[in-house]
N, C-alpha and C positions, 0 to 999 in steps of 0.2 A: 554061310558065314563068310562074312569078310576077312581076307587074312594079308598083310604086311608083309615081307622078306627082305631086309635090306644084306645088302653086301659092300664087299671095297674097303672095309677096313683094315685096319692093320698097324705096322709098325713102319714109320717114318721118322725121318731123321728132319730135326727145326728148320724150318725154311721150306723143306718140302710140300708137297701138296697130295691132297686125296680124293678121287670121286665117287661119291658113297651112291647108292643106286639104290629105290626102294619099288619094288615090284609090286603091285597090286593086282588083286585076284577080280575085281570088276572096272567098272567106267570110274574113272575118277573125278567123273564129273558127276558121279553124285553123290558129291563131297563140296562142303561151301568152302572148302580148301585141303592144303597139304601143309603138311609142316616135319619139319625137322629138331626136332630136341636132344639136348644130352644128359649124362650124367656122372661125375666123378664120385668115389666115394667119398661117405660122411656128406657128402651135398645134396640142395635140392635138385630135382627135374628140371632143368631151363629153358627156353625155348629158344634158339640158335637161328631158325629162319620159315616161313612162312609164305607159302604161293597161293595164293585164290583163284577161282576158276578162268581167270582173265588172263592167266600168264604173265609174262612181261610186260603186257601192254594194260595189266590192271593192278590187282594189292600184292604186292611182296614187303614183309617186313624181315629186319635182320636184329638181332641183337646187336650192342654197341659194342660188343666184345670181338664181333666176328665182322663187322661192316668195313665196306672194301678190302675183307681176304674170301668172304664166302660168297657163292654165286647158287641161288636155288631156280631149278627149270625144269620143266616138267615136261614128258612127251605123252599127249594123250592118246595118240593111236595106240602105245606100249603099254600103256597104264602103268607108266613109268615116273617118279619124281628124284631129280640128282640133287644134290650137294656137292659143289664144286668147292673146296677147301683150301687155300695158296698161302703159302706164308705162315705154314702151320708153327704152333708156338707150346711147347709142353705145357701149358694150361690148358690146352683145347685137347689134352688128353682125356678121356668117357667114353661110354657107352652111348652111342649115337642112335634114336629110337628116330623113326619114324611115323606119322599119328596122320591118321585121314580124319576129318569134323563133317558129322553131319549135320544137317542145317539145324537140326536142335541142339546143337554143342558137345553130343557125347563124340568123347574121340575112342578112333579105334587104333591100337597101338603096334608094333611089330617087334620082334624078338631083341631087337638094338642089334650094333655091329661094334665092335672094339675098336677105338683109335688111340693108338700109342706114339705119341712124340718125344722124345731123345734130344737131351739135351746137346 
């Protein structure tokens, strides 16, 4: 079984920044990507940022909410994917889940990690 772990959350103060790290228990390359979602209460699931197996040098997508403060990269030796956060804003407070997509679209999900921004 595949399993998630992210970490790096926490409680920041507005402006700040956070590097969320989500640990994967095989290759991550077999995965047609990674991605990063969140979730506040009473809200849907959203999807925050998105790597494919190219890395930088291929698909990254970012939500418009989070473009140019987040930075998603991934270390495959690690089977490691970060969320680099800058400029954090108390709306980018949630549950930050991590989700690996198999090439048939099921994703597989990770416990979330808590991000708290202060006004």
């Amino acid at each position: 079984q595949v399993q998630l772990v992210e970490s790096g959350g926490g409680l920041v103060q507005a402006g700040g920044s956070l590097r969320l790290s989500c640990a994967v228990s095989t290759s991550i390359f077999s995965f047609t990507s990674m991605g990063w979602h969140r979730q506040a209460p009473g809200k849907q699931r959203e999807l925050v940022a998105r790597i494919g197996r190219g890395g930088s040098g291929g698909i990254i997508n970012y939500a418009d909410s989070v473009k140019g403060r987040a930075t998603v990269s991934r270390d495959n030796a690690r089977n490691t994917v970060y969320l680099q956060m800058n400029s954090l804003k108390p709306e980018d407070t949630a549950v930050y889940y991590c989700a690996a997509t198999w090439p048939g679209g099921t994703n597989v999900w990770g416990q979330g990690t808590q991000v708290t921004v202060s006004s």
